[in-house]
C-alpha positions in Angstrom: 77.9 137.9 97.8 78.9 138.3 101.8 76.3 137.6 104.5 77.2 139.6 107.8 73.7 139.3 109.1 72.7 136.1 110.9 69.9 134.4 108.6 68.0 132.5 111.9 65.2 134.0 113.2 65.0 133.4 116.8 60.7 132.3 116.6 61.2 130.0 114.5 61.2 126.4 115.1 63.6 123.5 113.7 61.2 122.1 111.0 60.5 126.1 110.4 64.8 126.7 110.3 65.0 124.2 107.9 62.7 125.0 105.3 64.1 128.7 105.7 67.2 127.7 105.3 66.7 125.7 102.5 65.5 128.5 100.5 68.2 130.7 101.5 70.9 128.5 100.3 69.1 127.5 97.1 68.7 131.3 97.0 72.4 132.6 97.5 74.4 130.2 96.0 72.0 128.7 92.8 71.7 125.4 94.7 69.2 122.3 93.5 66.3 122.5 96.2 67.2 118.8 96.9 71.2 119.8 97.4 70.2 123.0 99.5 67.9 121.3 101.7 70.2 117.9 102.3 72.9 120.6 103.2 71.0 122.3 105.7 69.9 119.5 107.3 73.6 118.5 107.4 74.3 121.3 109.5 71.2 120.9 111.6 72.3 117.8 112.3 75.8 118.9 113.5 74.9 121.2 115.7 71.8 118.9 117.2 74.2 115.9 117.1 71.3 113.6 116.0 70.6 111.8 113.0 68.2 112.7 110.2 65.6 110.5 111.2 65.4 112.9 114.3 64.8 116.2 112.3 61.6 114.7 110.4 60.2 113.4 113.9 60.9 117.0 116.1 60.3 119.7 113.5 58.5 121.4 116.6 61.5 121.6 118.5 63.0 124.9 119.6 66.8 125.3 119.5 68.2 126.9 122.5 70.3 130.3 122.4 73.9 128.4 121.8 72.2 126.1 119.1 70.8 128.9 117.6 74.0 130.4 117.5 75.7 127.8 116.4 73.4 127.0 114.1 73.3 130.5 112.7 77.3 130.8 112.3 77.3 127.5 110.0 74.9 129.0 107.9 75.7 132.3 107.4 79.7 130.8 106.6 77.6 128.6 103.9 75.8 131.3 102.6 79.3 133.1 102.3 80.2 130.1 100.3 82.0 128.4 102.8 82.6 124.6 101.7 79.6 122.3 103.6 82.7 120.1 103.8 84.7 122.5 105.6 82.2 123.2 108.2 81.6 119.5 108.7 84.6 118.7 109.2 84.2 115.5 107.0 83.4 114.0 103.6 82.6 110.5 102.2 84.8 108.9 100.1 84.4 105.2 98.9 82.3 104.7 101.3 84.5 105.8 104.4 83.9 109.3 106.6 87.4 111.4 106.1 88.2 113.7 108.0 88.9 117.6 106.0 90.3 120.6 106.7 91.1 123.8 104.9 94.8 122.3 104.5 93.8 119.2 102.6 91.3 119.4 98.9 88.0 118.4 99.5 87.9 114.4 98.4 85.5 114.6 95.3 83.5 111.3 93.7 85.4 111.4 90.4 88.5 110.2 92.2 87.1 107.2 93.1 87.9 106.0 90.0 91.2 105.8 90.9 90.5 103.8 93.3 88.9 101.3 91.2 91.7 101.1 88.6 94.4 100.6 91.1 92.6 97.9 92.7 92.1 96.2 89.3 95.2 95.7 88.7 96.6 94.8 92.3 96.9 90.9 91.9 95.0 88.6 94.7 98.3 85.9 94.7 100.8 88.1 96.3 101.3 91.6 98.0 101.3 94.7 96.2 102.9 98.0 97.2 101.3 101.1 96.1 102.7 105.0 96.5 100.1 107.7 96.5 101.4 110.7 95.6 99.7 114.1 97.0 98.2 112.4 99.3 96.1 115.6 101.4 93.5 113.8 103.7 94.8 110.5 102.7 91.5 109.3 101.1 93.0 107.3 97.8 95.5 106.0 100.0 93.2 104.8 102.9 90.7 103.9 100.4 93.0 101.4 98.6 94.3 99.9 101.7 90.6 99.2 103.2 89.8 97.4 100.3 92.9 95.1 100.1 94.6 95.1 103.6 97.2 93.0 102.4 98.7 96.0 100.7 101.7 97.8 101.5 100.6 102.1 101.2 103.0 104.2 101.0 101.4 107.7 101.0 103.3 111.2 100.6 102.4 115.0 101.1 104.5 118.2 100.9 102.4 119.8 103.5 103.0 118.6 107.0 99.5 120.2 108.0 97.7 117.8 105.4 99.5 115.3 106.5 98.2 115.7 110.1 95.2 115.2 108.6 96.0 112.0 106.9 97.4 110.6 110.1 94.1 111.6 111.7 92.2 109.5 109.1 94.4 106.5 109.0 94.3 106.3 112.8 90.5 106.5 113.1 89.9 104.4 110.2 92.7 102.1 111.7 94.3 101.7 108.4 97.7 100.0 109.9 98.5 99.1 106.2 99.4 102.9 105.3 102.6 104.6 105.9 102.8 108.5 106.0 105.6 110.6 104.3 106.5 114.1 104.5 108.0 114.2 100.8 108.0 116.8 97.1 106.6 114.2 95.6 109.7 111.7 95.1 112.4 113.7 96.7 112.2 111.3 100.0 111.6 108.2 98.3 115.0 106.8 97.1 115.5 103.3 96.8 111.7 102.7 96.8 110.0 100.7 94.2 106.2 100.6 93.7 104.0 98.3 91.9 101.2 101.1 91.4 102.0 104.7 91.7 98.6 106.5 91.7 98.0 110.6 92.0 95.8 113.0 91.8 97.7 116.3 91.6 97.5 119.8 91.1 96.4 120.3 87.0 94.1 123.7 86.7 96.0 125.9 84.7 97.2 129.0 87.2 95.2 131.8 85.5 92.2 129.4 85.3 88.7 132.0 86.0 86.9 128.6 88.3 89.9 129.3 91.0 87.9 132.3 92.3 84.4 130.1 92.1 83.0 127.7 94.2 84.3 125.3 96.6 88.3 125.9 94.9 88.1 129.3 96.5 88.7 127.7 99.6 90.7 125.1 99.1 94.8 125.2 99.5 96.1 127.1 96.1 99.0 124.3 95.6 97.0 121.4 95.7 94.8 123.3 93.0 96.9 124.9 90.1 100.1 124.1 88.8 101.7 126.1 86.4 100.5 128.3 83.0 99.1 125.0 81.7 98.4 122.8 84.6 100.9 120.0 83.8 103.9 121.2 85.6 103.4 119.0 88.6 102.2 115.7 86.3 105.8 116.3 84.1 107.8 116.0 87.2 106.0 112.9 88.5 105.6 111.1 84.6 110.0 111.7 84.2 110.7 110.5 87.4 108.5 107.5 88.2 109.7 105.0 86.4 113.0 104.9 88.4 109.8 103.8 91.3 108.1 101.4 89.3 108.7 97.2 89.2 108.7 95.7 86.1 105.4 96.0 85.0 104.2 98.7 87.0 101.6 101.4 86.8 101.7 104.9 86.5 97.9 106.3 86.9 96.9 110.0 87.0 94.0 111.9 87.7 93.1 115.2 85.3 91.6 117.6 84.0 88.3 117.4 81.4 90.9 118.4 78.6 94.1 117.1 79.6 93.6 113.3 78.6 95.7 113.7 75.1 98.3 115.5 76.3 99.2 113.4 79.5 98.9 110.6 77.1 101.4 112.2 75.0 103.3 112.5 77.8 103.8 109.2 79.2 104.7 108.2 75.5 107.5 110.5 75.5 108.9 108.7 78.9 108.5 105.6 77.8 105.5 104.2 79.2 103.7 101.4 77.4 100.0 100.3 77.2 98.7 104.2 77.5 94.8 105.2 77.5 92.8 106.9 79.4 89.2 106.3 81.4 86.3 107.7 81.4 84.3 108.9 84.5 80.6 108.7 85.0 79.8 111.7 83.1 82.0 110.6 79.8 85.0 112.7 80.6 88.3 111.3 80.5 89.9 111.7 84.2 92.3 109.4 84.6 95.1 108.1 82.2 97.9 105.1 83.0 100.8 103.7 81.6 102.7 100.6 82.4 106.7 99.9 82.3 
């Protein structure tokens, strides 16, 4: 569904605005009531520049023309779908504020597991070096190396423009441990050895029907889907990062609902030992790791 006309009416005030454009959203795109109006008063909020606090003391306030406007345009793009991220410009991720654009995937709470399992198994005694692989706005990577700033981060992207972004992040999150690379995955990386290797890339399967729904609709098509099955991307980094692992080291990837036994299957067939995979907080499988 497109909306081309601008959902604000002008006699309205804020506390009005919101509950109108609560409904609209919950409306339009099948949203919870409590998602719709927490999103609306996200953009509210952007274009006021104040906090919530401020919207439930001045619902009599009247926006001026450019608010309105503003106000309006976010809206009507998140009626059309548009990703609240997106028009934000941000999204929290382990508890930090990243930076998003339309060149990087929108950082997601079921990645955060990653996060945990990597730091797990990053010793307290000595210093570990960890590679994230597909990095986009840097978020496992920044959120690793805030957690244990002894770390070395080493943190690649085949898109300059998500990269930008990532160096954006690290910068305002003044993440000095993390190092930016412009590489296809290992194809800059020679020499290097890791003790954790951790990604979370591409795995929809190309023809997949959920590319055209959503929030994906948005988001850049090669950080998305990779191949007929979704694996092509995983088999290239499971063959060659064991030449990037120490002795001991971990290979852990983030994936699809279904896709648990087969990446299993395929770290057996390169060799890596201690396989399984973890759930998420729903119950699915989403991550799998191997060890050399």
């Amino acid at each position: 569904m497109s909306i081309s006309e601008s959902p604000v009416d002008p006699a309205l005030n804020t506390g009005e605005l919101l509950k109108s454009g609560c409904q609209q959203l919950a409306g339009v795109l099948n949203l919870e009531l409590s998602t719709a109006r927490i999103e609306v008063q996200c953009l509210m909020q952007s274009v006021l520049c104040v906090n919530r606090a401020y919207l439930f003391t001045h619902p009599e306030r009247i926006l001026s023309a450019d608010e309105r406007a503003r106000y309006g345009e976010l809206l009507m793009r998140r009626l059309n779908g548009e990703p609240i991220a997106y028009l934000l410009g941000q999204r929290e991720f382990y508890g930090l504020e990243l930076k998003v654009t339309p060149a990087t995937l929108i950082p997601r709470p079921d990645t955060e597991l990653l996060v945990e399992l990597a730091l797990q198994r990053m010793p307290l005694c000595c210093i570990s070096r960890v590679l994230d692989m597909g990095t986009g706005s840097g978020a496992i990577a920044i959120a690793i190396a805030h957690q244990r700033p002894d770390a070395e981060v080493v943190a690649v992207d085949a898109s300059e423009a998500a990269l930008n972004v990532a160096e954006i992040n690290v910068q305002r999150l003044q993440t000095n441990n993390v190092s930016l690379l412009h590489s296809d995955w290992f194809s800059a990386l020679d020499g290097e050895h890791f003790d954790i290797i951790v990604s979370n890339p591409p795995y929809i399967e190309s023809g997949d029907v959920h590319l055209g729904q959503g929030d994906v609709r948005f988001e850049p098509l090669t950080a998305l889907a990779s191949g007929t099955d979704g694996l092509n991307d995983m088999r290239r980094i499971i063959a060659d990062a064991r030449a990037h692992l120490v002795l001991g080291g971990w290979l852990m990837l983030e994936h699809g609902y279904n896709q648990s036994e087969r990446v299993r299957g395929l770290l057996h067939q390169a060799g890596f030992g201690n396989v399984s995979s973890v759930q998420d907080l729903s119950g699915i499988e989403r991550v799998t790791l191997g060890s050399v």
